[in-house]
Backbone as a chain_set.jsonl record, in Angstrom:
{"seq": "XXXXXXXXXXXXXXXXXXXXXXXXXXXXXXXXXXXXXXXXXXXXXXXXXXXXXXXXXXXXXXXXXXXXXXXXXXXXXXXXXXXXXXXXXXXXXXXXXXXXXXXXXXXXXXXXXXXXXXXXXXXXXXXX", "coords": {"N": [[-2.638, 20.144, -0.019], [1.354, 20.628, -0.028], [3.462, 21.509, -1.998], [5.802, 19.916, -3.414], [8.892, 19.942, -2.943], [11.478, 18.456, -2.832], [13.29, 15.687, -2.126], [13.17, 14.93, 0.229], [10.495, 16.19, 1.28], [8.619, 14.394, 0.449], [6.418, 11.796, 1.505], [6.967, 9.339, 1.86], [9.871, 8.929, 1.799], [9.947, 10.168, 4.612], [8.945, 8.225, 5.867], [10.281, 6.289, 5.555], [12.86, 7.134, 6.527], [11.937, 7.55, 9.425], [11.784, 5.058, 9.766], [14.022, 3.337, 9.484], [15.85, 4.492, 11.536], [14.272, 3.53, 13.661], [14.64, 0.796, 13.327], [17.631, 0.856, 13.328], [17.888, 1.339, 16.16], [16.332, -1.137, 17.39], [17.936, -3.282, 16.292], [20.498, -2.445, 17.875], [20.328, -3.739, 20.206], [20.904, -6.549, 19.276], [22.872, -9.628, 19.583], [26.496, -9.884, 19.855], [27.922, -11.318, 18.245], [26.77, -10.695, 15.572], [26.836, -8.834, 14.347], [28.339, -8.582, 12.113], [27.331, -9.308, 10.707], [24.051, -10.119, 10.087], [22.682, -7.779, 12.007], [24.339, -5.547, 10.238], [23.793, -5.981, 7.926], [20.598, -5.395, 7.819], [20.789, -2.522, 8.854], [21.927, -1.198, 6.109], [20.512, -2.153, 4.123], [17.474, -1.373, 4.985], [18.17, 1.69, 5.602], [19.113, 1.844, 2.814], [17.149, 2.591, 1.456], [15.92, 4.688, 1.925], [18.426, 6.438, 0.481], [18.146, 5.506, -2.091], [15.423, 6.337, -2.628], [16.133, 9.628, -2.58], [17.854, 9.391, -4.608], [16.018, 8.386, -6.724], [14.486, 10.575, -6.912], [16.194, 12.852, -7.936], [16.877, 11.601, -10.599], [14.206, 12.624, -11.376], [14.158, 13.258, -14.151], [14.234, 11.659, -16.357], [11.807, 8.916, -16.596], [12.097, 6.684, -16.634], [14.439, 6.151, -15.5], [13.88, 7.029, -13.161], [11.937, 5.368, -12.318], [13.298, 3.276, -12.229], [15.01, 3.753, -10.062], [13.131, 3.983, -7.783], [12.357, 1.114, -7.807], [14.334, -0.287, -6.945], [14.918, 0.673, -4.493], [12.435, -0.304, -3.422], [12.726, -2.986, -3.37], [14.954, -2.94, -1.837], [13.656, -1.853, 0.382], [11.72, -4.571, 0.604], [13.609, -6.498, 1.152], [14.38, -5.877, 3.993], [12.648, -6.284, 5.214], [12.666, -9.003, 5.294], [15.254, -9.622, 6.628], [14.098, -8.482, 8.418], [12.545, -11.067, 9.4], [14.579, -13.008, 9.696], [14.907, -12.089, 12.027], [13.177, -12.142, 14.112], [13.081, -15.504, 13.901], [15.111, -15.873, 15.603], [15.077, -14.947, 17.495], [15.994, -12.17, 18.131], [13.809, -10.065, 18.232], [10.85, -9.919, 19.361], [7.446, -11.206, 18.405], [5.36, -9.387, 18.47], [6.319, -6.557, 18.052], [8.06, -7.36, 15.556], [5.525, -7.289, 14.019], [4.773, -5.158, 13.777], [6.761, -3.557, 12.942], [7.174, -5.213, 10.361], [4.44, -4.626, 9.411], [5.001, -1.449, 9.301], [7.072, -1.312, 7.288], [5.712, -2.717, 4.907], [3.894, -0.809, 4.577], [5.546, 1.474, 3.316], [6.482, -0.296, 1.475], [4.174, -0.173, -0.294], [3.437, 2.945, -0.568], [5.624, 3.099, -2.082], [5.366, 1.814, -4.37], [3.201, 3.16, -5.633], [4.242, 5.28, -6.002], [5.351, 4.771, -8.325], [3.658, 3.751, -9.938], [2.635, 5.674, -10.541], [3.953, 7.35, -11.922], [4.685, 9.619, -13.643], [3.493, 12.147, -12.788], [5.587, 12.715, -11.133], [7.373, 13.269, -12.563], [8.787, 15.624, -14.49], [7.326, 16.969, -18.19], [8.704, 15.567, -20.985], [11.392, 17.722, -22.917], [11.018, 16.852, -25.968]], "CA": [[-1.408, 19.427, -0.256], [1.856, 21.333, -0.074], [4.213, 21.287, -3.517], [7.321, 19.178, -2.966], [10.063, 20.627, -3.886], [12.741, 17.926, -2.9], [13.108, 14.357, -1.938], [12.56, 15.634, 1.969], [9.196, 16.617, 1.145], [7.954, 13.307, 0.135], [5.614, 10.986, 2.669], [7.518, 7.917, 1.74], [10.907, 9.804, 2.878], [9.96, 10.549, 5.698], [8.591, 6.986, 6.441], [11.579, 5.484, 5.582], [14.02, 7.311, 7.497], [11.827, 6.669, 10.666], [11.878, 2.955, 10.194], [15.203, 3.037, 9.424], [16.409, 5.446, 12.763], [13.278, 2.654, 14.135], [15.983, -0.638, 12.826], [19.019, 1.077, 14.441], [17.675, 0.951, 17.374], [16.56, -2.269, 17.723], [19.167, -3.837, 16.423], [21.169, -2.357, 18.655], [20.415, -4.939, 20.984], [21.435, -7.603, 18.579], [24.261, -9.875, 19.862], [27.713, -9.223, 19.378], [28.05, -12.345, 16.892], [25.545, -10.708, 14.425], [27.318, -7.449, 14.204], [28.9, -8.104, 10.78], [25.954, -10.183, 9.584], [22.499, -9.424, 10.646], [22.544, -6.362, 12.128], [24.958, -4.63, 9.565], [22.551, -5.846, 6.682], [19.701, -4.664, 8.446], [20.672, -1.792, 8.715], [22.314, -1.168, 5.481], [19.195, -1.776, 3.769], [16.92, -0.072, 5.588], [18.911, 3.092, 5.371], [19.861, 2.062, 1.566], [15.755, 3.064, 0.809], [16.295, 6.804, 1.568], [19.325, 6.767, -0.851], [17.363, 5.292, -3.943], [14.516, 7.707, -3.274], [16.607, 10.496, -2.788], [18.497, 9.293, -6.131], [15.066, 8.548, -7.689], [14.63, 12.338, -7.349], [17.439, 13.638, -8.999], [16.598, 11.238, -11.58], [12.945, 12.424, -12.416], [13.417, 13.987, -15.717], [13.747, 10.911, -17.13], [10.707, 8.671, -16.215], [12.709, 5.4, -16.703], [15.038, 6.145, -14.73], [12.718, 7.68, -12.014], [11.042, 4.325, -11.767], [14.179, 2.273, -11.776], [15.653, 3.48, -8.929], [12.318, 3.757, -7.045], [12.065, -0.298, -8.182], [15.663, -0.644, -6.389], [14.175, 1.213, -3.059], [11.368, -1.25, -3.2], [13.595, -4.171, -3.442], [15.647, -2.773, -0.365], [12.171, -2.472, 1.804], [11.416, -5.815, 0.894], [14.698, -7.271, 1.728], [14.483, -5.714, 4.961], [11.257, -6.922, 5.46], [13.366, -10.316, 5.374], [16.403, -9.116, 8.129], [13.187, -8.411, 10.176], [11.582, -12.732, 9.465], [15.498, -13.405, 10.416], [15.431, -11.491, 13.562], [12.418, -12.581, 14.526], [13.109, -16.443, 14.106], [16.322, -15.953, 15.914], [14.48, -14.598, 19.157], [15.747, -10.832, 18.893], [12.774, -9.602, 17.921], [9.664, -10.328, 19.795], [6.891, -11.467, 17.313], [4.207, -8.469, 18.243], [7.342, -6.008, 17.89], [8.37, -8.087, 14.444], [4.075, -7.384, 13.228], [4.714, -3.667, 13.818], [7.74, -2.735, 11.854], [7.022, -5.256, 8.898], [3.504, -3.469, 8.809], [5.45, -0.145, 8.562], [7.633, -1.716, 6.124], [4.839, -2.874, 3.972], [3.71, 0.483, 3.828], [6.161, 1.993, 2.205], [6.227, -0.896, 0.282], [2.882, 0.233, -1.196], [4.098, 3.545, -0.971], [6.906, 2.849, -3.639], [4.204, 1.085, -6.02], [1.628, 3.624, -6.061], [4.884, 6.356, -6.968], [6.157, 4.158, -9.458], [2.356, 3.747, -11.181], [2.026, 7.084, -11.338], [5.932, 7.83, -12.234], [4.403, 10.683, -14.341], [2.796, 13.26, -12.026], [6.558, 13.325, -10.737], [8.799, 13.74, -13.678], [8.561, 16.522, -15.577], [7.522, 16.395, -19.125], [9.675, 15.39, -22.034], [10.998, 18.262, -24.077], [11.599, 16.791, -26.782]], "C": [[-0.332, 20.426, -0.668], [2.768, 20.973, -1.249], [5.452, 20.81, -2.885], [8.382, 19.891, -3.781], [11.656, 19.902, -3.628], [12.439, 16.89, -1.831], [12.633, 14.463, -0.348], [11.089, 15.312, 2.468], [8.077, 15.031, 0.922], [7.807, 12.477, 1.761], [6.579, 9.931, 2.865], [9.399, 8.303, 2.109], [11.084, 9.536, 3.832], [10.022, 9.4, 6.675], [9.507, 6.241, 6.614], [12.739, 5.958, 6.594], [13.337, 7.332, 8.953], [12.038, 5.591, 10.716], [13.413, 2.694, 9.907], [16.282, 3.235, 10.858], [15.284, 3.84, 13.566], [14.543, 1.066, 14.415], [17.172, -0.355, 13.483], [18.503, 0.838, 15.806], [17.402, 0.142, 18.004], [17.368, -3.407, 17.651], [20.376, -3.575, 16.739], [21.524, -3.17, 19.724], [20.916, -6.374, 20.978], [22.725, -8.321, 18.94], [25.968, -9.594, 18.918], [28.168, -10.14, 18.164], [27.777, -11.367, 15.971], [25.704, -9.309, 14.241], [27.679, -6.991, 12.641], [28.063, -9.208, 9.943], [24.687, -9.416, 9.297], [22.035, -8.591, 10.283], [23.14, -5.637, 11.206], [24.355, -4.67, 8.162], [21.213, -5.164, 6.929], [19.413, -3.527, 8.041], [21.581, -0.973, 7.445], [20.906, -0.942, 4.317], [17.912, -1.441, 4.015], [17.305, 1.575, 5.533], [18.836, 3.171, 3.762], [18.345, 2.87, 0.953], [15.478, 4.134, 0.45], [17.106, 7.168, 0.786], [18.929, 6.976, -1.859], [16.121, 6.413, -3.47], [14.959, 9.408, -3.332], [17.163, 10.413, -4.535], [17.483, 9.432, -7.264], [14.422, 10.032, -8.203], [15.071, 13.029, -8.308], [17.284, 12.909, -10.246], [15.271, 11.491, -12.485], [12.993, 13.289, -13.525], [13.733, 12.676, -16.547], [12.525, 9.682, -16.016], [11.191, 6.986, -15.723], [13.461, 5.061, -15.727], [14.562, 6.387, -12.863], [12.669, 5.984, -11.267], [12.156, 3.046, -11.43], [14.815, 2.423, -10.567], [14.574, 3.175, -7.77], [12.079, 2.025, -6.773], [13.264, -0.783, -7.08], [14.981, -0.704, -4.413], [13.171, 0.551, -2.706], [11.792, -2.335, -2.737], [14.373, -4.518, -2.072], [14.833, -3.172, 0.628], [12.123, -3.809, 1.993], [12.8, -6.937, 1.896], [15.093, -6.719, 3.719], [13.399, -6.413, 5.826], [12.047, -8.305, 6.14], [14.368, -10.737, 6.486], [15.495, -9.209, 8.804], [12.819, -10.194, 10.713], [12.688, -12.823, 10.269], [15.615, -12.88, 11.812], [14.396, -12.086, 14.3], [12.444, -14.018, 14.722], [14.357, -16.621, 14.961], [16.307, -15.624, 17.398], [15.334, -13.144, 18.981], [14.879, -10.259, 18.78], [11.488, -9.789, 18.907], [8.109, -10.414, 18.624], [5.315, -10.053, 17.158], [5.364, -7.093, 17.844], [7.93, -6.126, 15.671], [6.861, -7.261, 13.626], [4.602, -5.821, 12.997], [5.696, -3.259, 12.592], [7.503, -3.59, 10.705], [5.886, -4.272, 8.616], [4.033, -2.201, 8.106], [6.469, -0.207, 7.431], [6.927, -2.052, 4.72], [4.021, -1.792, 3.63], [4.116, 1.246, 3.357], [6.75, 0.988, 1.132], [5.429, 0.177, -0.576], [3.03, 1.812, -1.36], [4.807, 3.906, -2.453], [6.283, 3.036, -4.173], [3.508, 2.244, -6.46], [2.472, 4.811, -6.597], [5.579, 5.81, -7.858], [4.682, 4.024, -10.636], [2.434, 4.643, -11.447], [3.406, 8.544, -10.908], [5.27, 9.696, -13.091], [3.638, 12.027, -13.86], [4.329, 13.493, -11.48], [7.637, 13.557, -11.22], [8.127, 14.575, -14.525], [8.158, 16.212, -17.238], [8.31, 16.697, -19.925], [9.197, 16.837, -22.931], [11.63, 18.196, -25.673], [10.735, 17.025, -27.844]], "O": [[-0.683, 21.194, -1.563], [2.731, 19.755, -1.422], [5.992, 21.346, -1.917], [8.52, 20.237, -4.954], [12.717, 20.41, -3.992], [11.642, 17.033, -0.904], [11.59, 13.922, 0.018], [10.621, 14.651, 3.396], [6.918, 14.898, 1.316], [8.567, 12.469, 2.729], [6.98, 9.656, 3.996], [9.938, 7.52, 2.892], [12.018, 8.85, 4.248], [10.649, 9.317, 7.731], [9.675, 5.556, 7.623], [13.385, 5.198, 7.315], [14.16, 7.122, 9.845], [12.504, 5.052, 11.72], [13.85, 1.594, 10.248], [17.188, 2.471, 11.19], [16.067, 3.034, 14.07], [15.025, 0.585, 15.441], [17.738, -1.21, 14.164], [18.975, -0.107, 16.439], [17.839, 0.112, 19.155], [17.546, -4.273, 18.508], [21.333, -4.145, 16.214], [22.666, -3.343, 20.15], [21.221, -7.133, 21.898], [23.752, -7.71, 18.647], [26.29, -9.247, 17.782], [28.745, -9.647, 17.195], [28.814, -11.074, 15.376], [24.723, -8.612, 13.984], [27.534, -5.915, 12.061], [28.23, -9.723, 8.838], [24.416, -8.466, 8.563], [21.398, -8.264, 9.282], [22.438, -4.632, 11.089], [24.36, -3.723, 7.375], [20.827, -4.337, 6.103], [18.485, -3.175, 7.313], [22.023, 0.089, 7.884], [20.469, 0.111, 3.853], [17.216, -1.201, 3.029], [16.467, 2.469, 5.412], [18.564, 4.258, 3.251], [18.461, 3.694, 0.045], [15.043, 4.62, -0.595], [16.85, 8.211, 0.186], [19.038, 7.975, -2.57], [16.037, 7.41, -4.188], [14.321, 10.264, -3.945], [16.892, 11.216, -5.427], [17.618, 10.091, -8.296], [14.049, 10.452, -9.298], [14.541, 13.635, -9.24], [17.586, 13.62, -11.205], [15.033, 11.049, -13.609], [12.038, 13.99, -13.859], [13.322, 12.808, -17.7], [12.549, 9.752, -14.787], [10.768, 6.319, -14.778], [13.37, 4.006, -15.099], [14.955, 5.928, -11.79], [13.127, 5.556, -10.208], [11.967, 2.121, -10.64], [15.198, 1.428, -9.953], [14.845, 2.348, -6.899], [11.672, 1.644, -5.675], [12.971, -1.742, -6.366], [14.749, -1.579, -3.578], [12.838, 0.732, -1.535], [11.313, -2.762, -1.687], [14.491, -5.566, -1.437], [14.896, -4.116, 1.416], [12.355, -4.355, 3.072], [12.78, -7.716, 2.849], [15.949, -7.231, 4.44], [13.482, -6.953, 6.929], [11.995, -8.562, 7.343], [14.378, -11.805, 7.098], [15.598, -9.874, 9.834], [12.799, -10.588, 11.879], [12.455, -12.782, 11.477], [16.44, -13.317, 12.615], [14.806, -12.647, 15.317], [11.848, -14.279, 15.767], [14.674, -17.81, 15.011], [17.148, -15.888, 18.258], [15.421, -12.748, 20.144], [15.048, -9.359, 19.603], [12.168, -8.823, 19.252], [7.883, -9.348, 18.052], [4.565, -9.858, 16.201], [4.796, -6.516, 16.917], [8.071, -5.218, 14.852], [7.131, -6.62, 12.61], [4.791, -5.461, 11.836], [5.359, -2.743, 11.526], [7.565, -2.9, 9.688], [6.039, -3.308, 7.866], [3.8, -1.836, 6.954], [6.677, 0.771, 6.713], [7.415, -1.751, 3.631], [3.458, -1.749, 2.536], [3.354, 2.026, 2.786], [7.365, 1.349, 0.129], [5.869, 1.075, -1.295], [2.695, 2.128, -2.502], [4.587, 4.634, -3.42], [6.146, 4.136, -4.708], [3.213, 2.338, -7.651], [1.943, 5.494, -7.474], [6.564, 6.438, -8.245], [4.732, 4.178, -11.856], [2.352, 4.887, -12.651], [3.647, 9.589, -10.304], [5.759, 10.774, -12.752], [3.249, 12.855, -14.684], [4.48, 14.702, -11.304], [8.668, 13.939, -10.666], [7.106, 14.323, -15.165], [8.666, 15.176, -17.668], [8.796, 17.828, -19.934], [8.118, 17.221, -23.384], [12.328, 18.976, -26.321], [11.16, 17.017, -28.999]]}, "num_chains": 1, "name": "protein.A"}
């Protein structure tokens, strides 16, 4: 396992900004209605995931903070998770298409969780 040395480096990163580059692209197809609905939430939070874990970065010397923004970036996934049910009941989606990207959505769900349990292998310790 190679030493991270910046938000980049992380699995859950990486994951996210495919499924996010993944979300542009399909809702590219998205009608022209659903431009300043939909699609522009979509992809808003999808993208917003890589922000908060980039931010959760810069935040790990405190631990609190660490985990709050990571909690935020969780929140985003999920809510994308949700853009995807809507796309899918709406017919742009196709429902084996729809299985795929929540799956990869629900894995950086679990992702998140498992760096938010163990907030403390990635914040430095307190010197106080």
């Amino acid at each position: 396992m190679s030493l991270i040395q910046s938000f980049r480096d992380l699995d859950v990163y990486k994951a996210a900004r495919e499924q996010a580059r993944a979300i542009f692209e399909v809702s590219s197809s998205f009608p022209k209605e659903e431009r300043y609905s939909l699609t522009d939430q979509i992809r808003r939070s999808s993208r917003a995931v890589n922000a908060m874990i980039a931010e959760a970065w810069a935040r790990r010397r405190y631990s609190a903070a660490f985990v709050n923004k990571l909690n935020e970036a969780l929140g985003e996934s999920m809510e994308t998770q949700a853009w995807l049910d809507h796309s899918v009941d709406c017919g742009y989606v196709n429902a084996e298409k729809h299985k795929e990207m929540d799956d990869r959505w629900q894995h950086i769900g679990a992702m998140l969780n498992r760096m938010i349990e163990r907030a403390e292998t990635f914040c430095p310790p307190s010197t106080k």
